[in-house]
N, C-alpha and C positions, 0 to 999 in steps of 0.2 A: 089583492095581488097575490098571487102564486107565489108558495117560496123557492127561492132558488134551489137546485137541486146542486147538494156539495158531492164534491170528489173525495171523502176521506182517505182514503188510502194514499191518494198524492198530498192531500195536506198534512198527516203525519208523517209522513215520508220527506217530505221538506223541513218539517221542526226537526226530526232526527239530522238529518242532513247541519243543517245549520247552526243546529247548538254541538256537535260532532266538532263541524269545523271551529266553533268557537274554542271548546275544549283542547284540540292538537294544535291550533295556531293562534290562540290567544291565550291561556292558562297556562296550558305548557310550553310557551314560546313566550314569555311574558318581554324581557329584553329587545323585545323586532319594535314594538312600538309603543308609544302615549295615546290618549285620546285626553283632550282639555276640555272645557267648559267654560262659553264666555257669558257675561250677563243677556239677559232676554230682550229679546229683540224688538223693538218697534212694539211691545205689546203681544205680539205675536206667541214668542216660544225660545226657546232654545236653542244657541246657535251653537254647534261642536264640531271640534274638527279633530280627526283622528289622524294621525303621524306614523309611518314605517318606515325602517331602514333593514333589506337584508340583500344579503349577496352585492353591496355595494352601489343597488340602487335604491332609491327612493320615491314613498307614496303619500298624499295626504289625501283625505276624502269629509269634505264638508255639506254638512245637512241641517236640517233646522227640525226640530221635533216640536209639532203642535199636537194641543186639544183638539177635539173636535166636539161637537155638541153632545153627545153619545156621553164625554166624558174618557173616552179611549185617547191615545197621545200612540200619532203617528207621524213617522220619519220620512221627508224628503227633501229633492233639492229645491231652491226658489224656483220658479215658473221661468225665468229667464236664464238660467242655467241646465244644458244637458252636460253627460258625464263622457269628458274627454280627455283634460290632460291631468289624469289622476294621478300617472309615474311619468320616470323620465327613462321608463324599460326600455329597449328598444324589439327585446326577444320576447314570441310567446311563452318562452319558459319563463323568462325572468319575470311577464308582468301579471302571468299566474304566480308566482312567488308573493309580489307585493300586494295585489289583490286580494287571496287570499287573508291573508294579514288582516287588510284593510276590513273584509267584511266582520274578521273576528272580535273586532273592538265595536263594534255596532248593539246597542243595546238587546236583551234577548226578549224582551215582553212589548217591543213597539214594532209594529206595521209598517213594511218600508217601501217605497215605489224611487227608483230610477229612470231616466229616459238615456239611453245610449245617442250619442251626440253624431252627427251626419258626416263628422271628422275626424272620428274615432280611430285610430290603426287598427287593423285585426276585430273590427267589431264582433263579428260572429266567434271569433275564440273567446272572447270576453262575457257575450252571450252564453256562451254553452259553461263557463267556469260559473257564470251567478246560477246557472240552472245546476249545478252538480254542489252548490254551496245552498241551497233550499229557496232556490225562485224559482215563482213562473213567470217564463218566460210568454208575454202579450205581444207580437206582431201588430204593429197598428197602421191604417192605411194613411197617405197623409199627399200630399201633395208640395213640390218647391216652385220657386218660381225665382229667374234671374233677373233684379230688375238693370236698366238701363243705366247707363252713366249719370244722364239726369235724373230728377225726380218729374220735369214736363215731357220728357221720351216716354214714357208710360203710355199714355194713349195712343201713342203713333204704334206699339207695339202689338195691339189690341187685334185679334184677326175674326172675331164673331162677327157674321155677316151685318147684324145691325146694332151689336153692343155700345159702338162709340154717340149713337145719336139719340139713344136711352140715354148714355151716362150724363149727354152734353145739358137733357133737356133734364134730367134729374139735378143736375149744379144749379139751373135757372129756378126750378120749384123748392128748392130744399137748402138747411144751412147747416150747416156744420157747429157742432159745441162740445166744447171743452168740457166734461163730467167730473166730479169729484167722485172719490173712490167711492162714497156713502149712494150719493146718487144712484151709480152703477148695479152695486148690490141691491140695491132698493127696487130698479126696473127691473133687474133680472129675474128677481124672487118674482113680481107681481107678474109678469111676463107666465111664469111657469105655472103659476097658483091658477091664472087666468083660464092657461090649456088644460085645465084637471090633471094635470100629469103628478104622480108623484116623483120627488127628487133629492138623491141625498147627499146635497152637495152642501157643505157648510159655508154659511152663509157670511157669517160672521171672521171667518177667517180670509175668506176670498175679499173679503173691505180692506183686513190687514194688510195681506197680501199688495193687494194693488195698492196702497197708500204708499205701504214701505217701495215698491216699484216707481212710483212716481217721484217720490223725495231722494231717490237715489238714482232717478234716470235712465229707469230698467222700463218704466211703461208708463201708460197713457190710456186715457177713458173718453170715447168721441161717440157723443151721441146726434143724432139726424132729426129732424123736424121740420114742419113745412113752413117756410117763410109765411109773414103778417102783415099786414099795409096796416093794422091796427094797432100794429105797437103791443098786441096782447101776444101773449108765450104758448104758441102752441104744444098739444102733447108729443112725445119722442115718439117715433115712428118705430125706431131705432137703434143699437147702439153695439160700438164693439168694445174689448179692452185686448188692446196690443202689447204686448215685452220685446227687449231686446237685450242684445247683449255683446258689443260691438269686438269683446276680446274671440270669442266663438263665431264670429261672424252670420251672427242668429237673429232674427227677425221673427215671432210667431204671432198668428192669430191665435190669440189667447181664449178670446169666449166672444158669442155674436146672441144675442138678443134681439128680437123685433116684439110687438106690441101687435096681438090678435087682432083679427079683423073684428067688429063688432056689431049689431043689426044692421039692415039695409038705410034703415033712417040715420044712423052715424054720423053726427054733426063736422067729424073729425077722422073720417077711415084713415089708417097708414097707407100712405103712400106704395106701391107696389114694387117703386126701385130703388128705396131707402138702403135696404141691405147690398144692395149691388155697387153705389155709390160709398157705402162705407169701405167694402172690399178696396173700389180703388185708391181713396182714401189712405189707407193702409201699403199697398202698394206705393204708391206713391213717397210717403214716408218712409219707407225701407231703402228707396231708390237715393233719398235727400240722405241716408245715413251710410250708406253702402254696404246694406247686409243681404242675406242669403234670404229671400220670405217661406218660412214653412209655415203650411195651414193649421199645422199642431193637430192630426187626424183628419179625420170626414166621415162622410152620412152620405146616406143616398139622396139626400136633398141636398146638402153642400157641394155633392160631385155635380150635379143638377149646375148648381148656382155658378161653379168655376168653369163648369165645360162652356157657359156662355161666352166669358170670353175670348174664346176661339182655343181654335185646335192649335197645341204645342206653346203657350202660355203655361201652363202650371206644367209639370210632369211628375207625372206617380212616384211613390219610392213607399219602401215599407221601413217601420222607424221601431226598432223594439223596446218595450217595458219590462224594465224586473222588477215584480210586485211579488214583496214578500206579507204573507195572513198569520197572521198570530191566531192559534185554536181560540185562545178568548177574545179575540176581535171578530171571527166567524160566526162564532157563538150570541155574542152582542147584539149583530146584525140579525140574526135570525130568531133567538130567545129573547128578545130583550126586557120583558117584563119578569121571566127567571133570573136571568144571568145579575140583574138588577138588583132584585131580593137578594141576590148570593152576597153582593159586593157590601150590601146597605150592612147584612150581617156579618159582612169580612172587616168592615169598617165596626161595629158594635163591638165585635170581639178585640180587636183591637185595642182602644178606644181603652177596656175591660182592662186589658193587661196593664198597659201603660199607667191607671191609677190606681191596681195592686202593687207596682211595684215603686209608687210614687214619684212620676216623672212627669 
């Protein structure tokens, strides 16, 4: 695989930026806020919540800091959380005041990604202050959909010339189950390992993740398979994992999985409407909760899969990321058998000191 070609110039140009703001609104503003520290989460990481007061309003901003396999510890929010009601500003000046603030007390060696939330005030000023405090600023395409008062109006909603008589004849072939988190991560990996693709998504955290989502009523794991007159457990065709988050009025397709086709002889091919079935599925659920459904991005295969069913069901919108790169998190990604060595002997030294001076 080709390496990525980096932009240094904007990527020092963001650290300067960033450790800047931390310096005039965090070191030398020490009084505007706290940042706490509660115990570790679910297994997970790190749950902090950082606190401002100035000009007489107020801001807090909470994140969860995990490991990743790498060994790097990166900053975000939970999967069911975008970033919306951070202050109680009501002016673009004032909730650049708190903001500011906010980003100052943010750790300066962890990696951090935001999602701007679809009810944001002023998003796009909030956008351009993370971009002038060291983000970049990711556009990402994504798709909403209103569902109906009920959760059985759904289909009747459906306007794709033949979608409804897929979907109907897909419920008759196929069942619906309930996946544990382990499960989920387990298809997903094997799913991907299956398409030779490489992928660097952690595997291990995305278990956590959706575990702690499920024990706290944020998400849900449904995987598809073909019904069995044998009583025997056929393989998952299938599978999605959904979050929600009913104070934000949020609903996402979190992550979708299906299971390759495999030789012609295929004792077992997936089903061909498995994934379409889960969409509504998902849908549907959103409708029984009464939340807002974003697809959480898209591909040109997923825009493929929503435009089926029918025209003015989903509708476009563009949802922004502030992804902030730590120079040794870029570094990591692209050296990592260097950057490795560096840390093994950053750690030996260490290590060194610590039993010269007997501690």
């Amino acid at each position: 695989m080709a390496r990525r070609k980096r932009d240094w110039p904007r990527l020092w140009g963001d650290a300067v930026r960033f450790h800047l703001n931390r310096l005039r609104y965090g070191f030398l503003d020490p009084r505007a806020g706290v940042s706490t520290q509660d115990s570790e989460v679910a297994g997970i990481g790190i749950l902090r919540e950082s606190r401002v007061r100035v000009q007489g309003h107020s801001g807090r901003l909470q994140y969860c800091i995990i490991q990743n396999r790498s060994g790097l510890w990166q900053g975000y929010q939970f999967p069911w959380v975008h970033l919306e009601d951070f202050s109680d500003a009501v002016t673009t000046e004032a909730t650049a005041a708190v903001l500011r603030r906010l980003l100052a007390r943010l750790p300066g060696h962890i990696s951090f990604g935001f999602v701007l939330g679809a009810q944001l005030p002023n998003a796009q000023a909030v956008a351009e202050l993370f971009r002038k405090t060291g983000f970049k600023l990711s556009p990402d395409n994504t798709f909403y959909y209103t569902p109906p008062a009920q959760a059985a109006e759904v289909m009747d909603g459906l306007t794709g010339k033949s979608i409804k008589g897929t979907l109907r004849r897909a419920r008759r072939d196929l069942d619906l189950v309930e996946m544990t988190a382990e499960e989920f991560a387990l298809f997903h990996k094997a799913n991907i390992e299956a398409a030779g693709k490489a992928s660097y998504r952690d595997w291990d955290n995305d278990r956590l993740l959706l575990e702690l989502g499920k024990t706290s009523d944020h998400a849900r794991a449904i995987g598809v398979r073909r019904k069995s007159a044998s009583g025997a457990s056929p393989p998952f065709d299938a599978a999605v994992a959904c979050t929600w988050n009913r104070s934000q009025n949020l609903y996402k397709f979190w992550r979708l999985t299906y299971r390759q086709r495999g030789a012609e002889d295929d004792p077992n091919p997936p089903h061909p409407d498995a994934t379409k079935l889960l969409l509504l599925d998902a849908m549907e659920h959103a409708a029984s909760l009464g939340l807002e459904f974003d697809t959480d991005g898209t591909t040109p295969g997923m825009t493929k899969l929503f435009s089926l069913f029918g025209p003015g069901v989903f509708r476009p919108a563009i949802r922004i990321q502030c992804v902030r790169d730590t120079i040794w998190s870029v570094l990591r990604r692209d050296h990592p058998s260097l950057t490795g060595r560096i840390a093994r002997l950053a750690a030996m030294i260490l290590v060194s000191r610590r039993r010269t001076r007997g501690e």
